[in-house]
C-alpha positions as CSV (number, residue, x, y, z in Angstrom):
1,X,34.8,-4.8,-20.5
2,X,32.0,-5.7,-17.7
3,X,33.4,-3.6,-15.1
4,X,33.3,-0.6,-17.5
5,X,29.9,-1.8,-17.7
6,X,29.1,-2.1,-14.6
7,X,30.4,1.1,-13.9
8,X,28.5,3.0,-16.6
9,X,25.8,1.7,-15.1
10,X,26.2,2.9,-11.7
11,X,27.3,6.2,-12.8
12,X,23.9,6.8,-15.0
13,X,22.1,5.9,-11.8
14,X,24.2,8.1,-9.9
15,X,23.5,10.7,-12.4
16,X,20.0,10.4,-12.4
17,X,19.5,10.6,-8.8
18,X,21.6,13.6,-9.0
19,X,19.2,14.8,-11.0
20,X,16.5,13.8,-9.2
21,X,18.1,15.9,-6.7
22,X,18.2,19.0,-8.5
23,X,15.2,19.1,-10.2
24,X,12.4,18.0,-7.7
25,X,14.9,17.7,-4.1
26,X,14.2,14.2,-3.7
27,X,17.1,11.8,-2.9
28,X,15.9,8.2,-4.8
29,X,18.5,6.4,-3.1
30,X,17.6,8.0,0.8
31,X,14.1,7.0,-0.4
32,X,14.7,3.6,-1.2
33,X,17.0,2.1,1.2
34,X,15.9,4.3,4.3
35,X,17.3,7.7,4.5
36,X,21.3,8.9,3.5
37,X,22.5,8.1,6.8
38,X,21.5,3.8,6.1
39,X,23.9,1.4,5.5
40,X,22.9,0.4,2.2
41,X,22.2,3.7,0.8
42,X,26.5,4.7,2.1
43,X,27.4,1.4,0.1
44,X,25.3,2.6,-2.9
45,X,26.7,6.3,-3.0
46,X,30.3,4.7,-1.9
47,X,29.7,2.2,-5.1
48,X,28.4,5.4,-7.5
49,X,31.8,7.3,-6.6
50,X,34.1,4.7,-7.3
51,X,32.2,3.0,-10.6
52,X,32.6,7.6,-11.4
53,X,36.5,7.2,-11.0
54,X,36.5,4.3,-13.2
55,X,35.1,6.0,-15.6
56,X,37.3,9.0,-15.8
57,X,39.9,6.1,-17.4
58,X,37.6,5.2,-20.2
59,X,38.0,8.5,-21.3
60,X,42.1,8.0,-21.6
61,X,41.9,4.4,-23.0
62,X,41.9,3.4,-26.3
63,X,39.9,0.6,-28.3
64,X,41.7,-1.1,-30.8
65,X,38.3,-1.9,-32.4
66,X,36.7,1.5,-32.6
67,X,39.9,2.7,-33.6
68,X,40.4,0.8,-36.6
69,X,36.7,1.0,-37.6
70,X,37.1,5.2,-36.9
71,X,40.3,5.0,-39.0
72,X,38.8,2.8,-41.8
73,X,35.8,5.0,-42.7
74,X,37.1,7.9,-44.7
75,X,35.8,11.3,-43.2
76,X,36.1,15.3,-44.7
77,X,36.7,16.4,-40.8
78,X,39.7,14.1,-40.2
């Protein structure tokens, strides 16, 4: 539960500096641990990239929680 977490959380930073990227060309990581060669700003992009793979297995597991709350609350589009 706190690595998925964690890894949200890395991947909404990632996908804001992405953005960043793409909409005004500036690199928020580069700029705040000194350039995309440094060896903190490799860690963080390293760090983005894997908490992004983690992610992908949200999207295939299930909760038992939300399941039996989605399941419980009757819906016309089920």
């Amino acid at each position: 539960m706190i690595m998925d977490r964690i890894a949200l959380i890395l991947a909404i930073v990632g996908g804001l500096n992405w953005g960043s990227i793409g909409l005004f060309r500036f690199d928020i990581v580069a700029w705040l641990f000194g350039g995309q060669t440094a060896t903190v700003s490799r860690v963080v992009y390293t760090l983005v990239g894997l908490a992004a793979l983690w992610c992908i297995s949200l999207l295939f597991r299930s909760d038992a929680v939300t399941d039996a709350l989605y399941f419980a609350v009757p819906s016309p589009w089920r």
